[in-house]
N, C-alpha and C positions, 0 to 999 in steps of 0.2 A: 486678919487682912483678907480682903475679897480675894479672889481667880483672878479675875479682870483688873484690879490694881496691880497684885503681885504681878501680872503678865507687863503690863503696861511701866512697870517699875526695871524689870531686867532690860525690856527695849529702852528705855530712854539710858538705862546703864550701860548698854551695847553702842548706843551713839554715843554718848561721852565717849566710851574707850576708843573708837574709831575715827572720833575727831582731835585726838589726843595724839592718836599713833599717827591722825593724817600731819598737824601742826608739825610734831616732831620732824617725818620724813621729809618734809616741804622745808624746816629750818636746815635741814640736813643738806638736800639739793642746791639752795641758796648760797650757800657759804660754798659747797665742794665747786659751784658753778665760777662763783665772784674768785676762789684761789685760781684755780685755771684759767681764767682769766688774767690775772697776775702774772702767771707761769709762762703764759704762750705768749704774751704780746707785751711789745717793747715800749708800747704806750705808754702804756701804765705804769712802768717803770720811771719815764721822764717826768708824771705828772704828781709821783708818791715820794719824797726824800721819805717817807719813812715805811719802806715799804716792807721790810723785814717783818715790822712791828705790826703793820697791817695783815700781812699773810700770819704773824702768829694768833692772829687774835683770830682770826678767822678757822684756822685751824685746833684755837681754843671753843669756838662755838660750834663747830660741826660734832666736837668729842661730846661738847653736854649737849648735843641733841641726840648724838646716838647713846649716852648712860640713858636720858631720861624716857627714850622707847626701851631701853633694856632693863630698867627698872618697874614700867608700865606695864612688861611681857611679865615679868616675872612676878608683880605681885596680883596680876590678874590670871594667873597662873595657881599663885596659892591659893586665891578667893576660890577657884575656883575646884580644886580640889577639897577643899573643905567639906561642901555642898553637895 
């Protein structure tokens, strides 16, 4: 494999991993945004009968946003020891 591929191979591997960690943080922000939302205003309470279930789901999808950047750390962690 060339220089110039090999090089051109790690950068387009460095934007995946950074647009992966951006996706994650960004589903993370979303969800943490949308529960306080919930939390603080009495709105939203009138407008959800099921609002429990709502805040739990929410709080189900902030957790696998934050495994799947703490997964994404750590196995480009071992890649990266390897090398």
């Amino acid at each position: 494999m060339s220089k110039e591929r090999k090089t051109k191979g790690i950068i387009m591997g460095q934007l995946i991993i950074d647009a992966l960690k951006a996706k994650y943080v960004a589903q993370r922000l979303e969800n943490i945004a949308n529960l306080q939302a919930y939390l603080s205003t009495s709105v939203g309470v009138a407008e959800h009968s099921g609002i429990v279930a709502e805040c739990d789901k929410l709080i189900t999808n902030i957790s696998t946003a934050e495994g799947k950047l703490q997964s994404l750390i750590v196995l480009v962690e071992q890649v990266t020891t390897k090398e």
